[in-house]
C-alpha positions in Angstrom: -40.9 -67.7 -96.0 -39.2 -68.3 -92.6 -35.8 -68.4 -93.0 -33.2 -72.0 -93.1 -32.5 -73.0 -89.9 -29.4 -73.2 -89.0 -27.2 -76.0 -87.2 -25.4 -75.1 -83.9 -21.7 -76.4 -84.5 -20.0 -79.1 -82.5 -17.7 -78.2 -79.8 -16.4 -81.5 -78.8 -12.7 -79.9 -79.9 -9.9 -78.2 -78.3 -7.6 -76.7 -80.2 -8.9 -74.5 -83.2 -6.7 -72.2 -86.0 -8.2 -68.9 -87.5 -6.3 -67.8 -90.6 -7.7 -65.0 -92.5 -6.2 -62.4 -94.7 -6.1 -59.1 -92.6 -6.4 -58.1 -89.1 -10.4 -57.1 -88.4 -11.8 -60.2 -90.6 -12.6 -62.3 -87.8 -13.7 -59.2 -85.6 -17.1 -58.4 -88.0 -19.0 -61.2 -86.4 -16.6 -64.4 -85.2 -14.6 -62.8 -82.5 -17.7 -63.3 -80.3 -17.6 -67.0 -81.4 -14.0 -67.4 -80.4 -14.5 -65.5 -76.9 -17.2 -68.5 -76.1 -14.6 -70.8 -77.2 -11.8 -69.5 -75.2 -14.2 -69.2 -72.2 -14.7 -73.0 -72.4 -10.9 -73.5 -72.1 -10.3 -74.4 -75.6 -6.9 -72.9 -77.3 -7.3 -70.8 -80.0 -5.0 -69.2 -82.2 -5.2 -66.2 -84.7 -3.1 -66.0 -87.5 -3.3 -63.4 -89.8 -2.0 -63.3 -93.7 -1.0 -59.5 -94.1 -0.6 -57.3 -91.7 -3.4 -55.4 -93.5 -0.5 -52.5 -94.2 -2.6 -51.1 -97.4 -6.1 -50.8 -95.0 -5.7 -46.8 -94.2 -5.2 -44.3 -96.9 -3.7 -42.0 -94.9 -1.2 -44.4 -93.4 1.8 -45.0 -95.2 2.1 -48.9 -94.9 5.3 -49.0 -93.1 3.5 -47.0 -90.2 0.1 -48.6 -90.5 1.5 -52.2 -90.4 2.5 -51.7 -87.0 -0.7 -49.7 -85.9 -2.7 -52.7 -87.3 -0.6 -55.2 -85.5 -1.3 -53.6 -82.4 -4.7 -53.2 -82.8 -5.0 -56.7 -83.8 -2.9 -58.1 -80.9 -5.2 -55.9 -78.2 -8.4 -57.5 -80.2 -7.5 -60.7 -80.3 -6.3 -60.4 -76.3 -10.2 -59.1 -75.7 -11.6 -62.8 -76.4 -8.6 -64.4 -74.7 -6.5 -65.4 -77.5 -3.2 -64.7 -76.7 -0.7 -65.7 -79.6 -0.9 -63.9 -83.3 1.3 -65.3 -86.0 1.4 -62.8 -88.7 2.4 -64.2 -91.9 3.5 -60.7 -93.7 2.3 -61.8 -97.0 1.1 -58.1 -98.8 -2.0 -57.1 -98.2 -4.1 -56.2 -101.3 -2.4 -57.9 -103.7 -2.8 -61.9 -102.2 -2.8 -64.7 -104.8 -4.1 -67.5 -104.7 -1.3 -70.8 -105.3 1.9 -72.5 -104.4 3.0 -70.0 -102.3 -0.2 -69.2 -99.9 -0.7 -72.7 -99.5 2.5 -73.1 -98.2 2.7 -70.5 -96.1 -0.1 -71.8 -94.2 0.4 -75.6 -94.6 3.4 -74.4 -92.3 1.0 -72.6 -90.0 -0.9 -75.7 -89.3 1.8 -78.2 -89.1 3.5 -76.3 -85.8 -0.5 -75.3 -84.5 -1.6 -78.8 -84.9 -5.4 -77.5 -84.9 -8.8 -79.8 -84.9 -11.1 -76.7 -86.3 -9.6 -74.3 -89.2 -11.7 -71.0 -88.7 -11.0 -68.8 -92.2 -13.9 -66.2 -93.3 -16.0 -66.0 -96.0 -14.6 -66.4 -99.6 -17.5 -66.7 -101.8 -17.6 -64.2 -104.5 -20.0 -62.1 -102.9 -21.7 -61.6 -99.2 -24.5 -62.8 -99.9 -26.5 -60.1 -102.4 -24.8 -57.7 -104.8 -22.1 -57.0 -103.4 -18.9 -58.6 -104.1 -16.3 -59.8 -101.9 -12.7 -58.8 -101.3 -9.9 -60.3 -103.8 -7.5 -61.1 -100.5 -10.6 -62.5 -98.6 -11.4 -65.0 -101.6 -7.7 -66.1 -102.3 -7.0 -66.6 -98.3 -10.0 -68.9 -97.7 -9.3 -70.7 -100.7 -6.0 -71.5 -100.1 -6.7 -72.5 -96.0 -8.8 -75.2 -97.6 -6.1 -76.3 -99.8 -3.2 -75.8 -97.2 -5.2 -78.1 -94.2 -4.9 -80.6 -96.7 -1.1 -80.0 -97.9 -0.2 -80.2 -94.5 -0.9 -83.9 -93.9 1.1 -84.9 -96.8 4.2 -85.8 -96.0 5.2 -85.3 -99.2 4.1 -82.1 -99.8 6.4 -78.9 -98.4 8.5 -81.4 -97.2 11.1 -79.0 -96.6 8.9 -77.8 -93.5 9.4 -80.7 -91.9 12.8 -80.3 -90.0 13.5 -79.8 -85.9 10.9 -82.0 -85.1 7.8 -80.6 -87.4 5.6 -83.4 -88.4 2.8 -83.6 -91.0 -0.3 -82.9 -89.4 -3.9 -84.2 -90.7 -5.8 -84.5 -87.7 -7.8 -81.3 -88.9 -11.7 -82.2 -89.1 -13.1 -79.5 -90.6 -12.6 -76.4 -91.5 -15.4 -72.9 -90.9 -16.0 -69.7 -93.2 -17.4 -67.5 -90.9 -20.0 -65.2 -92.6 -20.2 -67.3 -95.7 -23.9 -66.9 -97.4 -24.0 -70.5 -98.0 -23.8 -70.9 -94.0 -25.7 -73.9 -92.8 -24.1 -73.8 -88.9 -23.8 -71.0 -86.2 -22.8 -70.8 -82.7 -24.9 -68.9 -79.5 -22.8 -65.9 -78.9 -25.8 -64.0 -76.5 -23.6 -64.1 -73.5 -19.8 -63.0 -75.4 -21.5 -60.6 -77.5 -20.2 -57.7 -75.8 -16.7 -59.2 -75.8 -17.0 -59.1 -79.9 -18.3 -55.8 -79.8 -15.2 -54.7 -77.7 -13.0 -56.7 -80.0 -14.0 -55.0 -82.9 -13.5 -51.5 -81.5 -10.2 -52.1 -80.6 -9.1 -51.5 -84.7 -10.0 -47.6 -83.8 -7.5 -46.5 -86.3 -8.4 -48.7 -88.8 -12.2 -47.5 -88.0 -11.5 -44.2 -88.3 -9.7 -44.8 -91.2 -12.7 -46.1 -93.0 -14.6 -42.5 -93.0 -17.6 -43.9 -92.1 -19.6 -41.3 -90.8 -21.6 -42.0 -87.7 -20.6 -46.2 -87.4 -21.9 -47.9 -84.7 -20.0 -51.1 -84.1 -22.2 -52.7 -81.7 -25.1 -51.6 -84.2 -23.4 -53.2 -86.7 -22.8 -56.3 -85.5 -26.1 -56.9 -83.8 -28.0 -56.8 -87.0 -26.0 -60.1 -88.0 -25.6 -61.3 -85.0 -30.0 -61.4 -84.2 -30.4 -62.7 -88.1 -28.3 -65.4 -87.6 -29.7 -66.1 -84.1 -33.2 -66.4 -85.0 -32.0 -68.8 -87.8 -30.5 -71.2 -84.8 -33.4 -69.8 -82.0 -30.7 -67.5 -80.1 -30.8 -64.5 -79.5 -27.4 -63.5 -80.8 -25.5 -66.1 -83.3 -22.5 -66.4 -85.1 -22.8 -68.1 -88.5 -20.1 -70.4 -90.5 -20.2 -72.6 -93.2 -18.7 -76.2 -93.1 -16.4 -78.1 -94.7 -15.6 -81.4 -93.9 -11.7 -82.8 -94.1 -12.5 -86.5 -93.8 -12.7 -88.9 -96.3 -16.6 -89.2 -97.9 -18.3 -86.7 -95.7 
């Protein structure tokens, strides 16, 4: 059977959010999306949950919170993004409620963003393998938190020197979700996610995996999804909606 096609996203927008739970999330496979984005002239904005402190065994998490920071700064300055809020919630261990949702309700007031970019937080990736507890409680609470942060009434404590509620988000994207029924043409920033990716070296290296080839990696993905929208290289994301009856 051929495969779904998939739907190229709009990008009639200029200012888009990505919150995701640890630095190299949005580097397997969306970091070329956001270099195209950037290209255009749109503003985009990283913001990262943990500081991904519990990523390298041999690491202690003081030392490897400040490697990963780096890393993720020098990444994200790759695909011309050049501000990274990190949120310093602890990695591993994210929950899901009250406090997440806050935490980035707050993050979208002050960004005032018309596309949310999270990753994936189905259970799984697609097959057997199941997905990351931090990845699942992060996505889960963006969805929440875009909404929060319209609502006057909700957090209203964030809304002092000037902070306003802020609803004016239209959808938000899980990149890499298995349910993904959109993608983007990332042929000609391919090579800008490659290099976005191998600027985590530590946390690479840190992995053990013998013989990984990012740019291998990612083009497997990145010509699936492609051939799904009639690229050559694609990014994929899944959409939700924020309006009313969509």
């Amino acid at each position: 059977m051929e495969p779904e096609k998939l739907e190229a996203v709009p990008e009639d927008w200029q200012r888009a959010l990505c919150v995701v739970a640890h630095p190299d999330d949005l580097e397997f496979g969306a970091a070329a999306a956001v270099a195209r984005w950037t290209g255009q002239g749109k503003d985009v904005v990283y913001c990262m949950v943990t500081s991904g402190e519990a990523g390298i065994d041999a690491l202690p998490p003081d030392e490897c919170r400040r490697v990963r920071e780096a890393e993720q700064v020098e990444s994200a300055r790759i695909v011309g993004v050049s501000q990274v809020d990190f949120l310093g919630q602890p990695d591993g261990i994210l929950e899901y409620g009250v406090p997440l949702r806050r935490a980035i309700a707050g993050v979208v007031r002050r960004h005032r963003p018309e596309i949310v970019i999270t990753g994936n937080f189905r259970d799984t990736w697609g097959g057997l393998n199941l997905n990351q507890a931090d990845h699942i409680a992060t996505g889960r609470a963006v969805l929440d938190a875009v909404r929060d942060a319209g609502n006057r009434w909700v957090f209203p404590e964030q809304l002092t020197d000037g902070l306003e509620p802020w609803g004016g988000v239209r959808a938000v994207w899980a990149a890499g979700s298995p349910q993904a029924t959109h993608a983007v043409d990332t042929t000609e920033t391919f090579d800008a996610g490659v290099a976005s990716l191998e600027a985590h070296r530590a946390y690479i290296d840190g992995l053990g995996w013998e013989n990984w080839d990012p740019r291998e990696f990612l083009e497997g993905f990145a010509r699936q999804t492609g051939q799904r929208l009639g690229t050559p290289f694609a990014a994929a994301f899944e959409v939700f909606p924020m309006g009313w009856g969509e």
